[in-house]
Biopython code that builds the backbone (N, CA, C, O; Angstrom):
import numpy as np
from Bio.PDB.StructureBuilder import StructureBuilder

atoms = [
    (1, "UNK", "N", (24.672, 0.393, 9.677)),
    (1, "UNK", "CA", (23.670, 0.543, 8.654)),
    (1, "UNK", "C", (24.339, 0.506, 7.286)),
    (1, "UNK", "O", (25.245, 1.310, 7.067)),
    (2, "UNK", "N", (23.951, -0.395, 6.312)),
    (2, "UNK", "CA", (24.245, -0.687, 5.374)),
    (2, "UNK", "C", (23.827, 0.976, 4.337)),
    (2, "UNK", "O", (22.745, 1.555, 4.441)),
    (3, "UNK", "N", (25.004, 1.454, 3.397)),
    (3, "UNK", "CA", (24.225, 1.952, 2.360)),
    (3, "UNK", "C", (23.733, 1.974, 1.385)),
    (3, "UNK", "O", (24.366, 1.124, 0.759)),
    (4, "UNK", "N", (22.832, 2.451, 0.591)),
    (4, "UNK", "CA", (21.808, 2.172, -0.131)),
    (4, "UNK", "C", (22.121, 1.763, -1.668)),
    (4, "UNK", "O", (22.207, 2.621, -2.547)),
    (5, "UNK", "N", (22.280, 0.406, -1.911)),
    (5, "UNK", "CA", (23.399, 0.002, -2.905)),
    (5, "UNK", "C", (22.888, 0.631, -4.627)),
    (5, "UNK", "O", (21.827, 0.310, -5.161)),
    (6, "UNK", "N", (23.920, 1.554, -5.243)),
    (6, "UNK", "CA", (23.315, 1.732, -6.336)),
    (6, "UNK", "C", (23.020, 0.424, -7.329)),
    (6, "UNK", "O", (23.523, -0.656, -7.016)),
    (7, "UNK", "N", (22.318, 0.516, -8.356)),
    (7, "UNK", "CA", (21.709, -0.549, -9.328)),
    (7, "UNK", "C", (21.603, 0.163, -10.467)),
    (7, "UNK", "O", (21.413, 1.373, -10.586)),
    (8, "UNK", "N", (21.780, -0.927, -11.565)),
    (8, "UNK", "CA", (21.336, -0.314, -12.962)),
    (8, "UNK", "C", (20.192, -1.300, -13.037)),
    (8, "UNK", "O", (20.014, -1.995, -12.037)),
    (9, "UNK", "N", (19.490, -1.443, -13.947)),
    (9, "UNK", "CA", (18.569, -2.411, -14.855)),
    (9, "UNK", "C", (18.939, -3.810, -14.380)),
    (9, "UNK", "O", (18.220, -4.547, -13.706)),
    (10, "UNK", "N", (20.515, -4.143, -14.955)),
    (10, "UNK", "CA", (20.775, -5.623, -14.547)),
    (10, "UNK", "C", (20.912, -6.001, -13.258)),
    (10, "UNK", "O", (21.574, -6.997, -12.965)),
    (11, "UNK", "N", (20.334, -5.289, -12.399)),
    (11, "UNK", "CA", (21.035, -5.870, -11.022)),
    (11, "UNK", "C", (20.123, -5.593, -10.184)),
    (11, "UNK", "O", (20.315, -5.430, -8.979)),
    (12, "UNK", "N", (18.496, -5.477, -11.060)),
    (12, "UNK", "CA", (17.596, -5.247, -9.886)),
    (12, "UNK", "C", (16.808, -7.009, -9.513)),
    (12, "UNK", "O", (15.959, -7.152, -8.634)),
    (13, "UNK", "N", (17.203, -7.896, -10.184)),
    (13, "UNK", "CA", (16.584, -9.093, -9.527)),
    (13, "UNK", "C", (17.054, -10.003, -8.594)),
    (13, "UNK", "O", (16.577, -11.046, -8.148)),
    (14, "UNK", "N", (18.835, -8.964, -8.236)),
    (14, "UNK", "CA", (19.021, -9.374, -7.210)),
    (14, "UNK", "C", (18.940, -8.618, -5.379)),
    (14, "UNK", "O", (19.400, -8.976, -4.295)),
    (15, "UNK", "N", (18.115, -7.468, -5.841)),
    (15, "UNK", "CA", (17.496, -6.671, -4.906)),
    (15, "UNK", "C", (15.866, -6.583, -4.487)),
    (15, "UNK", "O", (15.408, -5.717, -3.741)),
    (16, "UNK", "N", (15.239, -7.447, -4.997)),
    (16, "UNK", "CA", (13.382, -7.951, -4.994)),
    (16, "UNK", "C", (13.461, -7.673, -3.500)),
    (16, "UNK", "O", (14.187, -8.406, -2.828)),
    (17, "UNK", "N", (12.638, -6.474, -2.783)),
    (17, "UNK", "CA", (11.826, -5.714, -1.884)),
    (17, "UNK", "C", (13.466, -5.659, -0.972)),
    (17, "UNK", "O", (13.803, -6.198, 0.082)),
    (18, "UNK", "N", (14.119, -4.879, -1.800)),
    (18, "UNK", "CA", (15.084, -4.035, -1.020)),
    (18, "UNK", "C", (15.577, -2.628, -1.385)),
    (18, "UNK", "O", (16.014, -2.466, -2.524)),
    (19, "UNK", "N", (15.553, -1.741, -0.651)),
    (19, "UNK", "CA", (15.717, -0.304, -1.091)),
    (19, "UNK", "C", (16.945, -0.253, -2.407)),
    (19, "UNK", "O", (17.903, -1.005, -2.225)),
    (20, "UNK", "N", (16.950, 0.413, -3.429)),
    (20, "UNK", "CA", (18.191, 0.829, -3.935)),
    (20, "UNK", "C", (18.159, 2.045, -4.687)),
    (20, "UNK", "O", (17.135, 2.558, -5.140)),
    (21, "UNK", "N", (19.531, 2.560, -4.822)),
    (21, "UNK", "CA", (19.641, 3.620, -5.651)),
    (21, "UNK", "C", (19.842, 3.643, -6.973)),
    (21, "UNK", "O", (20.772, 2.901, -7.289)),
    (22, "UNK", "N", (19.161, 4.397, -8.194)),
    (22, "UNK", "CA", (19.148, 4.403, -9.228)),
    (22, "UNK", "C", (19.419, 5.645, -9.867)),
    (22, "UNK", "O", (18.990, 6.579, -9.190)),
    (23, "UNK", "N", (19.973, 5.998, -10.920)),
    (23, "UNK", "CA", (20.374, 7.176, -11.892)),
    (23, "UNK", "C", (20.054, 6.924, -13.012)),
    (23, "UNK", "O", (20.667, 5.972, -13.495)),
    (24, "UNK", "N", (19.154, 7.508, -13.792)),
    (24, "UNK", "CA", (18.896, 7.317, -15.486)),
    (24, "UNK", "C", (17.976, 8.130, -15.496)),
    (24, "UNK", "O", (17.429, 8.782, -14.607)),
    (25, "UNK", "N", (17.762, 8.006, -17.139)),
    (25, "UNK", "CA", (16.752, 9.095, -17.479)),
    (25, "UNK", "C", (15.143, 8.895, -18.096)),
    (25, "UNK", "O", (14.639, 7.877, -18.570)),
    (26, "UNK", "N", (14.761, 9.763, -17.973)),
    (26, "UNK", "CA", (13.104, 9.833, -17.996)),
    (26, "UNK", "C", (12.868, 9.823, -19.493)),
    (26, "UNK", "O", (13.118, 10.757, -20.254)),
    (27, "UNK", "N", (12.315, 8.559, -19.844)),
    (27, "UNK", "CA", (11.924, 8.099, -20.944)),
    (27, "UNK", "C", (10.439, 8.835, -21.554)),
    (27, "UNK", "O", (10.085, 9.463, -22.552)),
    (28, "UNK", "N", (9.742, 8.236, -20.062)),
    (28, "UNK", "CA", (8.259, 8.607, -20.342)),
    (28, "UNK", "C", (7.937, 8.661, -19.473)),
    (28, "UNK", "O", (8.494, 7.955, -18.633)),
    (29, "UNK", "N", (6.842, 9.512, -19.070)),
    (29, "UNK", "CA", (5.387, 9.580, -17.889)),
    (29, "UNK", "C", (4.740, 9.039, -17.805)),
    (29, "UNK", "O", (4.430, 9.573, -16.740)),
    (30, "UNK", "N", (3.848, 8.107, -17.931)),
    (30, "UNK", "CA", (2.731, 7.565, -17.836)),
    (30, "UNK", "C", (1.907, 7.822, -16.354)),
    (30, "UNK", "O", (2.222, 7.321, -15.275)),
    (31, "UNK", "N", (1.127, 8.453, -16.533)),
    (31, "UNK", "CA", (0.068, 8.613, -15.043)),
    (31, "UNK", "C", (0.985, 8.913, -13.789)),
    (31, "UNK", "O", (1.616, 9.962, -13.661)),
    (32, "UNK", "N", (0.986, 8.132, -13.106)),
    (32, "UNK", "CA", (1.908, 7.571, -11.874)),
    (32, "UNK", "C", (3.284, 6.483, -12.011)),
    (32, "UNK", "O", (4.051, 5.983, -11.187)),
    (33, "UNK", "N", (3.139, 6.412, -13.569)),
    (33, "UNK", "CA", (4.562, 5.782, -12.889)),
    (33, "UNK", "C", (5.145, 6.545, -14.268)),
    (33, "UNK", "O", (4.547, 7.251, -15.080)),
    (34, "UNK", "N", (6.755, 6.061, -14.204)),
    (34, "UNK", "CA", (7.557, 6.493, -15.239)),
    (34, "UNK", "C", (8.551, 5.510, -15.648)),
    (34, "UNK", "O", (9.093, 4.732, -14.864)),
    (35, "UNK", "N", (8.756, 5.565, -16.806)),
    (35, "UNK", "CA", (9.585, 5.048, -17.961)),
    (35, "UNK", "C", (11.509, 5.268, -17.642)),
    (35, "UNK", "O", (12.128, 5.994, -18.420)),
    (36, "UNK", "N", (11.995, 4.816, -16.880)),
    (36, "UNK", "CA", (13.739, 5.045, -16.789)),
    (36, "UNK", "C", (15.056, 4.305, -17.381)),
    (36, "UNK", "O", (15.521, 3.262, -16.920)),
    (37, "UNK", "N", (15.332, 4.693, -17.971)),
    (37, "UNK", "CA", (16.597, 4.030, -19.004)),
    (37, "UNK", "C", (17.659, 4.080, -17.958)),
    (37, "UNK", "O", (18.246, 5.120, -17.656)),
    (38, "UNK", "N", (17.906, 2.793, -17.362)),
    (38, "UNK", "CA", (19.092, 2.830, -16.134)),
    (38, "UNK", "C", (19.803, 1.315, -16.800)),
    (38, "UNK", "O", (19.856, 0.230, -16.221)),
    (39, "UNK", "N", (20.319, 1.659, -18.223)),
    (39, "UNK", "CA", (21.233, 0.929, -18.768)),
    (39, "UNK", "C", (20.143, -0.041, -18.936)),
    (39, "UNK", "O", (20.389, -1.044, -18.266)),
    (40, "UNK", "N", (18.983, -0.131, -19.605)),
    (40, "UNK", "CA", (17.952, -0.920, -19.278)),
    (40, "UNK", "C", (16.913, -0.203, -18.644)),
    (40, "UNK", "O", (17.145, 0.534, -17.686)),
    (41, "UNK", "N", (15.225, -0.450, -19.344)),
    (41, "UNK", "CA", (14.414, -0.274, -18.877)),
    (41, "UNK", "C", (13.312, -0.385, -17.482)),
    (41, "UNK", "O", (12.314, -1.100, -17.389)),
    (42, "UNK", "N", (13.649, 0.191, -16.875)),
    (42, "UNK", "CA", (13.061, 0.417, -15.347)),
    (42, "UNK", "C", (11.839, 1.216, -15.180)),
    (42, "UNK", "O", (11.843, 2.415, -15.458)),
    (43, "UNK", "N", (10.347, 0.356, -14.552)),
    (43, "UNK", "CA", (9.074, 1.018, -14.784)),
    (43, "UNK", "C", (9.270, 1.746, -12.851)),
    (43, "UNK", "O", (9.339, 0.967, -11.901)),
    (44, "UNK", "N", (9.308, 2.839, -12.726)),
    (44, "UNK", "CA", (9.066, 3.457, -11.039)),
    (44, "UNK", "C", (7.526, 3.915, -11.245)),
    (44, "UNK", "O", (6.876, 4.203, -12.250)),
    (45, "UNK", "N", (7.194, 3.853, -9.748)),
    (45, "UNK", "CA", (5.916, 3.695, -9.678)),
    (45, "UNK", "C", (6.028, 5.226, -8.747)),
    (45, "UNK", "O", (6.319, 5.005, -7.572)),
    (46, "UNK", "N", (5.892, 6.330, -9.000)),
    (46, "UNK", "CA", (6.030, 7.550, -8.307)),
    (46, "UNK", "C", (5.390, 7.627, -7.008)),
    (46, "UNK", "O", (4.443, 6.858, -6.844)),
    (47, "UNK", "N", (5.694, 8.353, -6.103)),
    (47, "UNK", "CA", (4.655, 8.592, -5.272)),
    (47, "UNK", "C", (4.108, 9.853, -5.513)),
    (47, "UNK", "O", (3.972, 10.149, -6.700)),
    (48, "UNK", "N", (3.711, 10.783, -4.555)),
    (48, "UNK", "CA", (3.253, 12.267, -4.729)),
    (48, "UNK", "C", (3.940, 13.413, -4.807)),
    (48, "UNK", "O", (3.587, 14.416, -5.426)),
    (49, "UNK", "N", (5.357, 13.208, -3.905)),
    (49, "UNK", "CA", (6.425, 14.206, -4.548)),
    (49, "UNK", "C", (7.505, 14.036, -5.346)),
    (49, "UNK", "O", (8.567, 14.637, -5.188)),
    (50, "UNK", "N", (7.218, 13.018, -6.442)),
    (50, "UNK", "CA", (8.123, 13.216, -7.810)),
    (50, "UNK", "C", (7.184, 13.861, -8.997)),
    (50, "UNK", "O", (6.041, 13.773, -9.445)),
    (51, "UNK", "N", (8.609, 14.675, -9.245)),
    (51, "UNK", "CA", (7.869, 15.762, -10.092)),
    (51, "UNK", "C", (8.992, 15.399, -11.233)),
    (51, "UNK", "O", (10.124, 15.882, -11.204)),
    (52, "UNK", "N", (8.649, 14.712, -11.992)),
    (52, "UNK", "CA", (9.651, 14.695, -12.763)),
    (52, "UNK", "C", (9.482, 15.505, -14.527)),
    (52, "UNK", "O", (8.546, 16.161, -14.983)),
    (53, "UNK", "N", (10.707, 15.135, -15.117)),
    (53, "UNK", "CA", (10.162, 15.707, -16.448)),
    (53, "UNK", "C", (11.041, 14.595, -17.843)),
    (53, "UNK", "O", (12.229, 14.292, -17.948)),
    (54, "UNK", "N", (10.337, 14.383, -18.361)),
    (54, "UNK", "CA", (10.872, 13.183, -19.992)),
    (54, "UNK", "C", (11.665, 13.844, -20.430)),
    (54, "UNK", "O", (11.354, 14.915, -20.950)),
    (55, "UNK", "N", (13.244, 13.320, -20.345)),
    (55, "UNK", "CA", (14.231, 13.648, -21.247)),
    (55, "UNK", "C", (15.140, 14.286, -20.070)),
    (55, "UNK", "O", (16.236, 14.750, -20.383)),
    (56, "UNK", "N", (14.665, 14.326, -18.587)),
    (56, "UNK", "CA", (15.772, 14.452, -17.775)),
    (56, "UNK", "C", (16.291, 13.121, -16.808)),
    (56, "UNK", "O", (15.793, 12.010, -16.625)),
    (57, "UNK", "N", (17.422, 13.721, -16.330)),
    (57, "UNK", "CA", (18.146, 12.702, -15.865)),
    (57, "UNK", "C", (16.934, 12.533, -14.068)),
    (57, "UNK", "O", (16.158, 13.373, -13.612)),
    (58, "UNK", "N", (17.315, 11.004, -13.471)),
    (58, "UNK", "CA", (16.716, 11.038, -12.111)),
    (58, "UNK", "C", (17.633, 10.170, -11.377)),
    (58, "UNK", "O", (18.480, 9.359, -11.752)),
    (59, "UNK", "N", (17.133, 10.655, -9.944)),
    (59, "UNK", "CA", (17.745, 9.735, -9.292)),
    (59, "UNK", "C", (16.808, 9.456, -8.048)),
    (59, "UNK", "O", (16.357, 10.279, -7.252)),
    (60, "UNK", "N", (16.588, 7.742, -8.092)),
    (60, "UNK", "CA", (15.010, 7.348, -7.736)),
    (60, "UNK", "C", (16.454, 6.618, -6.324)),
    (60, "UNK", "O", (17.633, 6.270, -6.396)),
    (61, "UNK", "N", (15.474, 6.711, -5.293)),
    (61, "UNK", "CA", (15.537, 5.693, -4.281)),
    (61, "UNK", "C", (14.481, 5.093, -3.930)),
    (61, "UNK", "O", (13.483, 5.747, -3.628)),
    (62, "UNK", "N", (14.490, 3.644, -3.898)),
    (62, "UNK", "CA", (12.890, 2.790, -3.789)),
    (62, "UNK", "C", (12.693, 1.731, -3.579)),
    (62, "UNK", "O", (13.762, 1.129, -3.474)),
    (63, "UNK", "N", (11.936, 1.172, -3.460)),
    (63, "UNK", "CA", (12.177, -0.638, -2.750)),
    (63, "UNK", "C", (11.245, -1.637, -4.056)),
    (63, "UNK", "O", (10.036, -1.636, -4.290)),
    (64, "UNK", "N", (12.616, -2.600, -4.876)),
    (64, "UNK", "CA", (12.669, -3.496, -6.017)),
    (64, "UNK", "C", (11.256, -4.306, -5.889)),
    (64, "UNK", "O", (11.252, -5.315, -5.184)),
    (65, "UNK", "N", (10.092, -3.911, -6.526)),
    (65, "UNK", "CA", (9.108, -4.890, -6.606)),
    (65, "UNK", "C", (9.204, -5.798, -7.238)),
    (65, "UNK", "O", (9.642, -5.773, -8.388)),
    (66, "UNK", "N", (8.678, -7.190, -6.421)),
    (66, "UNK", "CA", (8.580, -8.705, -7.470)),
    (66, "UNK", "C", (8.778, -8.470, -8.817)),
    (66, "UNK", "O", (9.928, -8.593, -9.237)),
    (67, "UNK", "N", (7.724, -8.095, -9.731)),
    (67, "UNK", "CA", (7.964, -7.646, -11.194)),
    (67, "UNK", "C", (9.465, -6.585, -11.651)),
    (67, "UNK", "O", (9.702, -6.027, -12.723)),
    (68, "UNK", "N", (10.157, -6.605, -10.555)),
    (68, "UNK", "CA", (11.458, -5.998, -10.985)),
    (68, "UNK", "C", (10.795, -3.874, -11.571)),
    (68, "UNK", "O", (11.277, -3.016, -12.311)),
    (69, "UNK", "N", (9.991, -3.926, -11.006)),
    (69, "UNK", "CA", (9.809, -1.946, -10.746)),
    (69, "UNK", "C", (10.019, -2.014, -9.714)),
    (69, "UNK", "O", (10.099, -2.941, -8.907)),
    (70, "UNK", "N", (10.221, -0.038, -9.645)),
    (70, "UNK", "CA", (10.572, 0.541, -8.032)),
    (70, "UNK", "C", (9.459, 1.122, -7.765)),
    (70, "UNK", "O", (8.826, 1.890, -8.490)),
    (71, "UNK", "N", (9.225, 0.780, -6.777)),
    (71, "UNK", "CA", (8.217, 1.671, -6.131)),
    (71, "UNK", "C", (9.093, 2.785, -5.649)),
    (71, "UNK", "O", (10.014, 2.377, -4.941)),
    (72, "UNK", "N", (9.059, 4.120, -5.845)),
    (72, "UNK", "CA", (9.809, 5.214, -5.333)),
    (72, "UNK", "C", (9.634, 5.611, -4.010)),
    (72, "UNK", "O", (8.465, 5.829, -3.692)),
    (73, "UNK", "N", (10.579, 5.780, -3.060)),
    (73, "UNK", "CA", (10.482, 6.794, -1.659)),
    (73, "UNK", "C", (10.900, 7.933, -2.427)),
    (73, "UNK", "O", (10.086, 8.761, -2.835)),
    (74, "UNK", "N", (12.009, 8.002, -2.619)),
    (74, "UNK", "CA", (12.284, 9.524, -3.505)),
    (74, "UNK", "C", (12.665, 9.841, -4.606)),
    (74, "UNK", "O", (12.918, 8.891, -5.346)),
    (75, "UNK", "N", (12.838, 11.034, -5.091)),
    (75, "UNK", "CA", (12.939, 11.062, -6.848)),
    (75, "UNK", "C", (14.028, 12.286, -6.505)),
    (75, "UNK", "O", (13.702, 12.982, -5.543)),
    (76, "UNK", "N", (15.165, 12.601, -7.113)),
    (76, "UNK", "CA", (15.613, 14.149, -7.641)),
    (76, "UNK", "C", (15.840, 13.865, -8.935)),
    (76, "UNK", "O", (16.521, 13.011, -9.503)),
    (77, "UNK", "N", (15.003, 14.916, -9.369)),
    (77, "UNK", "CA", (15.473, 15.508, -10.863)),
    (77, "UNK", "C", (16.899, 15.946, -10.922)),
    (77, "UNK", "O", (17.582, 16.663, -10.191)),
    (78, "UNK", "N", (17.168, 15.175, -12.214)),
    (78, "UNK", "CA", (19.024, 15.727, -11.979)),
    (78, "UNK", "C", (19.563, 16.771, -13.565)),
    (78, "UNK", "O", (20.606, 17.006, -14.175)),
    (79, "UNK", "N", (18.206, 17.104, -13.649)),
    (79, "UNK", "CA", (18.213, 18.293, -14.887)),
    (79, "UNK", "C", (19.188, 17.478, -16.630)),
    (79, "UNK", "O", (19.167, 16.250, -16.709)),
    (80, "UNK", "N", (19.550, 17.883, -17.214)),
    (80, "UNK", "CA", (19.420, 17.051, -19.040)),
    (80, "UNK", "C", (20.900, 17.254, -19.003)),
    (80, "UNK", "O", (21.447, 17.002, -20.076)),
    (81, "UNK", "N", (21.886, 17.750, -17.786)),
    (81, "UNK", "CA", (23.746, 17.592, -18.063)),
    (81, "UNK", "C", (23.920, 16.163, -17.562)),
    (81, "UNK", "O", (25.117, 16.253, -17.290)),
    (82, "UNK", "N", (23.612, 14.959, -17.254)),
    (82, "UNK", "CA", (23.888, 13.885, -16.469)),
    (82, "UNK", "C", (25.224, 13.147, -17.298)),
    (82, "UNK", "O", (25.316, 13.663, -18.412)),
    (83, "UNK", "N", (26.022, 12.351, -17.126)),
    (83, "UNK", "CA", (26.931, 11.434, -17.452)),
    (83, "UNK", "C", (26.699, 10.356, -17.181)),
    (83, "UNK", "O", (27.280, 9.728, -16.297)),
    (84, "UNK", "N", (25.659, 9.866, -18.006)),
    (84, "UNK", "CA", (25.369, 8.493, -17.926)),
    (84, "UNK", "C", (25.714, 7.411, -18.177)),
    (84, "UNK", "O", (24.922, 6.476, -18.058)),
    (85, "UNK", "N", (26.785, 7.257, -18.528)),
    (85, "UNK", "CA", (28.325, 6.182, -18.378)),
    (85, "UNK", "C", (28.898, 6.632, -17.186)),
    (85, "UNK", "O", (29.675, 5.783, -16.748)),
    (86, "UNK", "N", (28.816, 7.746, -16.407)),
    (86, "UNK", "CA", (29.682, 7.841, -15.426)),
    (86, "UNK", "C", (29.342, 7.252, -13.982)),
    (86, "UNK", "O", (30.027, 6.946, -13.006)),
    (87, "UNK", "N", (27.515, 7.220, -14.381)),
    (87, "UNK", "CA", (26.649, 6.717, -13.035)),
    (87, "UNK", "C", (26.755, 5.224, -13.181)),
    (87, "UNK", "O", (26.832, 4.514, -12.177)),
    (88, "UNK", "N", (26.760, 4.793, -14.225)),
    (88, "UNK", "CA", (26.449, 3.468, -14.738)),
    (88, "UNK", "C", (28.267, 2.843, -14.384)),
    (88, "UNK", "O", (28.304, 1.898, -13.596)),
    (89, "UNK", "N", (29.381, 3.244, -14.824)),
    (89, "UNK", "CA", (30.366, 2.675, -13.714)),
    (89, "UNK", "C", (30.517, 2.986, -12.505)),
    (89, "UNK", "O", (31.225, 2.174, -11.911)),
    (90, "UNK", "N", (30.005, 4.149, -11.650)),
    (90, "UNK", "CA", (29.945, 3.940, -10.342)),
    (90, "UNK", "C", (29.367, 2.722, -9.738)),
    (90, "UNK", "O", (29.823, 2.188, -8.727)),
    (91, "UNK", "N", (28.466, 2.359, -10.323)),
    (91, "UNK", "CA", (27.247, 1.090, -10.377)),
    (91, "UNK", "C", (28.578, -0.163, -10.382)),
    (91, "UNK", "O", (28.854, -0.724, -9.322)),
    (92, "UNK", "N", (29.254, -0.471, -11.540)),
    (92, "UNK", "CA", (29.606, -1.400, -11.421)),
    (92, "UNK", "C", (31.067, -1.584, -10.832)),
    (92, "UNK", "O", (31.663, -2.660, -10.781)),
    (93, "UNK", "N", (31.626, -0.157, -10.326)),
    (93, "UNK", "CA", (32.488, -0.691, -9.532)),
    (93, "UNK", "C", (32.492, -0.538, -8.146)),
    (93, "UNK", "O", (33.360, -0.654, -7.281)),
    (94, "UNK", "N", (30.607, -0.077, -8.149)),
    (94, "UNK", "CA", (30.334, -0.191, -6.569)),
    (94, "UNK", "C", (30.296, -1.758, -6.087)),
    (94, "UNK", "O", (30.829, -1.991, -5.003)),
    (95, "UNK", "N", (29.915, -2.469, -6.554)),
    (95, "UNK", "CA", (29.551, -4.218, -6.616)),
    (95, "UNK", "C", (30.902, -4.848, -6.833)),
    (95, "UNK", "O", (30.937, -6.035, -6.506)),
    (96, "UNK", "N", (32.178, -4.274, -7.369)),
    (96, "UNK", "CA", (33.437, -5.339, -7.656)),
    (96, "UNK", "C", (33.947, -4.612, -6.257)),
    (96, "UNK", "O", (34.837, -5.359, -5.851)),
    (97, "UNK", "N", (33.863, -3.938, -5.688)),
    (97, "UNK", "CA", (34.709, -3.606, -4.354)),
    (97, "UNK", "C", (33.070, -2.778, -3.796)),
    (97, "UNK", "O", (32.704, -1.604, -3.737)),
    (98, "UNK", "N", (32.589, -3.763, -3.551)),
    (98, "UNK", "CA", (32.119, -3.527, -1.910)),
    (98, "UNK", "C", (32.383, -2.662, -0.706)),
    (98, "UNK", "O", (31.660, -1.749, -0.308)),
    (99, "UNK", "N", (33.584, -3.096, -0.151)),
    (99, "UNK", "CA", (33.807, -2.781, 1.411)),
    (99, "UNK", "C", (33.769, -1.070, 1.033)),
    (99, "UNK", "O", (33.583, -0.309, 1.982)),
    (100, "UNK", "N", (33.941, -0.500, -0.315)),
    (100, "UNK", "CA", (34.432, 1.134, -0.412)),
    (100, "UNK", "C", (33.253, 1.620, -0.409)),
    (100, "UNK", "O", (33.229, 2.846, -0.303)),
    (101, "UNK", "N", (32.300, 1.123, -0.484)),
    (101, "UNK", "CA", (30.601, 1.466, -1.003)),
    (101, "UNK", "C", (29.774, 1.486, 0.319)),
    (101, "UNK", "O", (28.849, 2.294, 0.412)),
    (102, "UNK", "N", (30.013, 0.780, 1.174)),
    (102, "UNK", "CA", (28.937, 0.200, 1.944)),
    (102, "UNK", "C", (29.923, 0.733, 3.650)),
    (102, "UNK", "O", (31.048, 1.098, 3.991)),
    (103, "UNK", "N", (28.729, 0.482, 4.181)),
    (103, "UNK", "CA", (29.222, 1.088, 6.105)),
    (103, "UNK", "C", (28.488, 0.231, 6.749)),
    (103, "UNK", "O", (27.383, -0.038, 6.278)),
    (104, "UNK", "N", (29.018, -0.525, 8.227)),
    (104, "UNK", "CA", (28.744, -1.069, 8.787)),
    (104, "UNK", "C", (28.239, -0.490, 9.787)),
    (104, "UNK", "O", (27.781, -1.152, 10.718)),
]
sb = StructureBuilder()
sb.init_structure("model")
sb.init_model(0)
sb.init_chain("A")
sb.init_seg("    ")
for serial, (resi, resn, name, xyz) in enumerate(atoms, 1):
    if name == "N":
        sb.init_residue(resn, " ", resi, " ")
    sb.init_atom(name, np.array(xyz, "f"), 0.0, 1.0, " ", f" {name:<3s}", serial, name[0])
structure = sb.get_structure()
């Protein structure tokens, strides 16, 4: 089983209706979905147990819709200490070395 490859913003049009993991922060609420700055603007489409809050950090797992949003399976709030350069190179040196990221 493959694991669940993290993504920022730039790297969700090469994941269109495949699960991935995301870290950034809560821009805005809107209704049911929310506003996420993941190095780039990302619209998630919540389900019923994300409880989130604007101006904290998240971390969405969800499957890349056509229009490049997530539809969310899950949300954790990761509270307003996040290192968001630190998630954002995990991101990109999860993708330059592979084999360390992923399980067969």
């Amino acid at each position: 089983m493959d694991a669940t490859p993290r993504v920022t913003c730039g790297y969700l049009n090469s994941y269109v209706n495949k699960n991935v993991m995301v870290v950034g922060k809560v821009i805005q609420l809107r209704g049911e979905s929310a506003l996420i700055d993941a190095d780039g603007n990302i619209t998630a489409h919540l389900n019923r147990d994300s409880h989130l809050t604007a101006g904290s950090g998240v971390q969405i797992i969800g499957k890349v819709q056509p229009d490049l949003s997530i539809k969310v399976l899950s949300a954790l709030d990761l509270g307003t200490a996040v290192d968001y350069n630190l998630a954002n190179t995990v991101v990109e040196l999860s993708h330059q070395h592979r084999s360390l990221f992923a399980s067969d």
